[in-house]
C-alpha positions as CSV (number, residue, x, y, z in Angstrom):
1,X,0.0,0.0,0.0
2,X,1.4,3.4,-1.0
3,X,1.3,6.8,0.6
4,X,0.5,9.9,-1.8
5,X,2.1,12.9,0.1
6,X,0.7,15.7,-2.3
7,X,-2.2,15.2,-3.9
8,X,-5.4,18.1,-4.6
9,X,-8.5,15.8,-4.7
10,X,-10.7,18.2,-3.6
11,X,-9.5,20.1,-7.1
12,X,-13.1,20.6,-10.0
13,X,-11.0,18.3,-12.4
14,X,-12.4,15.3,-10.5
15,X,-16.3,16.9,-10.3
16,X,-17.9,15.4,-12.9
17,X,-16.6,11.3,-11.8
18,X,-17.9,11.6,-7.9
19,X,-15.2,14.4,-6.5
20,X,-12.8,13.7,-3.9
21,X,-15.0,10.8,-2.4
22,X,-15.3,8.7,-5.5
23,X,-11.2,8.8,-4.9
24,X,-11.2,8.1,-1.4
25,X,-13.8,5.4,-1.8
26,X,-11.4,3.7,-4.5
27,X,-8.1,3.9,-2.3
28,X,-8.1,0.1,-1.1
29,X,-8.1,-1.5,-4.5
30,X,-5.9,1.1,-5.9
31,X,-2.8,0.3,-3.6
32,X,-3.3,3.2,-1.7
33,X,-3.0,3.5,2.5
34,X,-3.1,7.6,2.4
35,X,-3.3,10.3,1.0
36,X,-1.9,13.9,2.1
37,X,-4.3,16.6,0.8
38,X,-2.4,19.9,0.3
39,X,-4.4,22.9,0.4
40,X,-3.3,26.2,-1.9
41,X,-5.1,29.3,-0.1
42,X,-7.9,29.4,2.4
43,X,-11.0,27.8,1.0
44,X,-8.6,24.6,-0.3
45,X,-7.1,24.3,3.2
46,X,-11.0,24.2,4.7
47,X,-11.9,21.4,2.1
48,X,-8.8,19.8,2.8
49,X,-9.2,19.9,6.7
50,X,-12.8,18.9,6.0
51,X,-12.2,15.6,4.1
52,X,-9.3,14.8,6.8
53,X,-12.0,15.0,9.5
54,X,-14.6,12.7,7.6
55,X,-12.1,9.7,6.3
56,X,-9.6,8.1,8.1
57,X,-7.2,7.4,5.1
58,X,-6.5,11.1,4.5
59,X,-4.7,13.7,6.1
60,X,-4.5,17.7,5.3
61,X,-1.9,20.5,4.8
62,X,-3.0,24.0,5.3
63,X,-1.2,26.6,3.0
64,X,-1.3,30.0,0.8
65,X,0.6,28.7,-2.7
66,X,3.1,31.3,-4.1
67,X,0.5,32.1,-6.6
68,X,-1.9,33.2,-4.4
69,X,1.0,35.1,-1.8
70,X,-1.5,38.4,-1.7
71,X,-3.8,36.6,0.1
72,X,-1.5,35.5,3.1
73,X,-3.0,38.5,5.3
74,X,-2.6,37.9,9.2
75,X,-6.2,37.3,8.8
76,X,-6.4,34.1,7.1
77,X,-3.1,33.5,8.5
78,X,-5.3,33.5,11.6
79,X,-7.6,30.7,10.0
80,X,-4.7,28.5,9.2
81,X,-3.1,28.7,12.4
82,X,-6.6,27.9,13.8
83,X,-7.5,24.6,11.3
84,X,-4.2,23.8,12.2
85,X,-4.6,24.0,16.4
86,X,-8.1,22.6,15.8
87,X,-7.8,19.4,14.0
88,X,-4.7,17.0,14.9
89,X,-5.2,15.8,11.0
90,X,-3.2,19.0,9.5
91,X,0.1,17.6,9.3
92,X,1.8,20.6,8.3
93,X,1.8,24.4,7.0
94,X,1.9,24.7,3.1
95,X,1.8,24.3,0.2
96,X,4.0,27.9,0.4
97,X,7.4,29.0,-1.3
98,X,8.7,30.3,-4.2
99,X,7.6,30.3,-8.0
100,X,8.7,32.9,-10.4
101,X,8.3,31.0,-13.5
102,X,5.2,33.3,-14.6
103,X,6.0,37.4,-16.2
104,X,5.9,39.5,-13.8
105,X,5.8,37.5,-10.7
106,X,5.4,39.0,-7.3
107,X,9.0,38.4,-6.0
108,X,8.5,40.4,-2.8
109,X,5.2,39.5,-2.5
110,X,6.1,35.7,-2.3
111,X,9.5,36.3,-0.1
112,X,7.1,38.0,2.1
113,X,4.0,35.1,2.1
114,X,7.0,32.2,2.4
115,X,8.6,34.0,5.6
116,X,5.3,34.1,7.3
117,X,4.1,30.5,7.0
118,X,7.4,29.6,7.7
119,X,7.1,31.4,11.1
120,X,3.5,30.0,11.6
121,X,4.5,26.4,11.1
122,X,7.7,26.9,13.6
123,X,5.1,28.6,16.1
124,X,3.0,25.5,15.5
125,X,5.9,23.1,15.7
126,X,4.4,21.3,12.5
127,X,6.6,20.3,9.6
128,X,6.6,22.9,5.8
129,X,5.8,21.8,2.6
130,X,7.3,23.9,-0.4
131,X,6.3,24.9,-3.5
132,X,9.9,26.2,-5.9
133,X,9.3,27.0,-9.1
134,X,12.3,28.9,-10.6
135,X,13.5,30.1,-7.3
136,X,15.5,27.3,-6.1
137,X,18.5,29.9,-5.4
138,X,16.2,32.3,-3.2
139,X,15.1,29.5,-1.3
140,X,18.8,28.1,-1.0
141,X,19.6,31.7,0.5
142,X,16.4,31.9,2.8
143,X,17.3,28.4,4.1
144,X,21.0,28.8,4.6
145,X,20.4,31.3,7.6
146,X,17.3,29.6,9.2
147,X,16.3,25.7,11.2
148,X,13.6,24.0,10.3
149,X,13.5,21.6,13.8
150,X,9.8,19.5,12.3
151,X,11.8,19.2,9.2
152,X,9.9,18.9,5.6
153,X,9.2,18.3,2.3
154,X,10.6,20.3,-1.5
155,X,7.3,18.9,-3.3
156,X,7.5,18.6,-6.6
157,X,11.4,18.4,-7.0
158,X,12.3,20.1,-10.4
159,X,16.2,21.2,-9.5
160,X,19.7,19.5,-9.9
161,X,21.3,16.9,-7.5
162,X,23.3,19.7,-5.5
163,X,20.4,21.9,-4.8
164,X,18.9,18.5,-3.5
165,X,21.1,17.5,-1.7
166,X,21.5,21.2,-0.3
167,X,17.9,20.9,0.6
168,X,18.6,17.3,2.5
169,X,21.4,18.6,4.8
170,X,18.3,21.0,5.6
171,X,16.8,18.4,7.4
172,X,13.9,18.0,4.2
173,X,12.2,15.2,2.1
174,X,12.7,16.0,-1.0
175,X,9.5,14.7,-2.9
176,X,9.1,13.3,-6.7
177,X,6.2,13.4,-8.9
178,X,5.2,12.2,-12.2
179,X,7.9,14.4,-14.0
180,X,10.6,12.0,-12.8
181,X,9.3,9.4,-15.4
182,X,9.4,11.3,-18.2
183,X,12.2,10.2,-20.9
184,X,14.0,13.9,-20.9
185,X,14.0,14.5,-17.2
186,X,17.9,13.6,-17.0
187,X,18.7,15.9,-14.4
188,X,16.2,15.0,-12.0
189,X,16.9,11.5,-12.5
190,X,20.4,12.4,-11.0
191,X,18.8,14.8,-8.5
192,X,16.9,11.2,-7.4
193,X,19.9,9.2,-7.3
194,X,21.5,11.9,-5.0
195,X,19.0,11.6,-2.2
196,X,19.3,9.4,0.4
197,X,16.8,6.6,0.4
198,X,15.4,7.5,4.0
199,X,14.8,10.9,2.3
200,X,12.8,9.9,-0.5
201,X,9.1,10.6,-0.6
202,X,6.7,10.2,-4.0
203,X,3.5,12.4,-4.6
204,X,1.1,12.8,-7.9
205,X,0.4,16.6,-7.4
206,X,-3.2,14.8,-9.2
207,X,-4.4,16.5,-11.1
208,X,-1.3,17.7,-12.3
209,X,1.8,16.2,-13.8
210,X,0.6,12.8,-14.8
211,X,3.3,9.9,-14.7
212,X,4.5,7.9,-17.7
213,X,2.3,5.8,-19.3
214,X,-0.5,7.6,-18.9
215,X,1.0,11.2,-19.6
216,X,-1.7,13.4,-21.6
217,X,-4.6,12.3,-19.1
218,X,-6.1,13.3,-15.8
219,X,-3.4,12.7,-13.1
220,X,-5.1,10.4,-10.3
221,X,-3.8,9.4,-6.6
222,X,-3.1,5.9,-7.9
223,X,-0.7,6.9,-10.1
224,X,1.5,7.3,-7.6
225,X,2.8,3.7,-8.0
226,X,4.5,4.7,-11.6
227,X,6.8,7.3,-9.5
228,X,7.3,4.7,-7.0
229,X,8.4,2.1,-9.9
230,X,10.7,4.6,-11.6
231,X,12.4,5.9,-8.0
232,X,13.0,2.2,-7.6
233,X,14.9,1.6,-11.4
234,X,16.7,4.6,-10.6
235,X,17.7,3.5,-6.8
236,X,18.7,-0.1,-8.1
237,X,16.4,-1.3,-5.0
238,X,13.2,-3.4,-5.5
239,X,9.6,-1.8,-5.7
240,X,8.5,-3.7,-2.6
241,X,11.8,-2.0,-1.1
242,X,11.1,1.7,-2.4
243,X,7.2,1.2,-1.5
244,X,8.5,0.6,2.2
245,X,10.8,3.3,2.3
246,X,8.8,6.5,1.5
247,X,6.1,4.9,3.5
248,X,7.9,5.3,6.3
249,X,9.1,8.4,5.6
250,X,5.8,9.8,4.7
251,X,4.7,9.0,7.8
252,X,8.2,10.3,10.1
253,X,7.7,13.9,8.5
254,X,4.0,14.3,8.8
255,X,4.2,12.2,12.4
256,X,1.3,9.9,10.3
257,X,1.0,6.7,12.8
């Protein structure tokens, strides 16, 4: 059974098949123990919290993306901190972080919104989850000087082996999706290979970045199990081997029993 530590099923993609619960319901036969549902601003955070509280096989991340950094006001700061003191299912602050690929990105804006939910999650003593998009090398700089005691997770890993394992001496999990078995993704193969196996954790992002073979479709939970085979070529371990491993380190860095 496999553990998919960054998944949006609460996203309108999955509305016209059943939602979120059609996906939960299908867990067992599709391999998969838990789910981490990552929420982007407020109202994802609340419908992530929510479907924590009402199924036992998944747990919820509360979080202002970088996209939507205006919105991190102290008031709905306020909200997170108080889903997160409320519900022992949040298992950490984000998605937050960095992501400049888009014109005209709010660079100040986002520094600002990624230093604030980094000081909420130490204040709540719960683990971070990051979202870098080209801004690896402000993160690297924001890190250097700061501890991150619950530790965390770089989701979505799309940088080279020495920012990851940069990012691993941090005391994070650096997470894969379904990019990392794609036939051009050289570089993060060898950004894989450089992280050590107790530091590995796989995620969908679903509905985003679907995995080889069924890139050009809908990205579900499930797929999860193609990152986990690919980790496992790249690794030279087994799958029953790689399955274990980010099992149990899903569960260390969001304190999942």
């Amino acid at each position: 059974m496999l553990i998919d530590s960054h998944a949006h099923i609460y996203d309108e993609e999955f509305f016209a098949e059943g939602g979120a619960q059609s996906i939960i319901e299908s867990m067992s036969r599709d391999g998969l123990e838990y789910i981490v549902c990552v929420g982007c601003d407020v109202p994802t955070s609340e419908a992530c919290v929510k479907l924590a509280v009402e199924n036992a096989g998944i747990y919820a991340t509360v979080g202002i993306h970088p996209y939507d950094a205006s919105t991190a006001t102290p008031e709905n700061l306020a909200v997170l901190r108080d889903l997160a003191l409320n519900n022992k299912k949040v298992v950490a602050i984000g998605e937050f972080g960095l992501d400049f690929h888009r014109p005209g990105s709010d660079r100040d804006g986002q520094m600002k919104a990624m230093r604030a939910q980094y000081e909420l999650a130490r204040e709540l003593c719960l683990p971070q989850v990051y979202h870098l998009r080209d801004g690896y090398g402000e993160f690297a700089e924001f890190a250097k000087t700061r501890e991150f005691p619950q530790g965390g997770v770089i989701h979505c890993f799309s940088s080279s082996a020495e920012i990851a394992e940069f990012c691993v001496g941090k005391g994070f999990y650096v997470s894969f999706s379904g990019t990392v078995t794609y036939d051009n993704a050289v570089n993060l193969k060898r950004a894989a290979l450089a992280v050590p196996l107790d530091r590995l954790l796989i995620e969908t992002d679903s509905p985003y970045l679907t995995p080889e073979p069924r890139r050009g479709h809908k990205n579900y939970p499930k797929n999860v199990a193609f990152v986990c085979d690919t980790l496992a070529q790249i690794k030279g371990v087994s799958r029953e081997r790689m399955e274990q491993m980010t099992n149990e380190n899903a569960k260390r860095v969001f304190n999942i029993e």
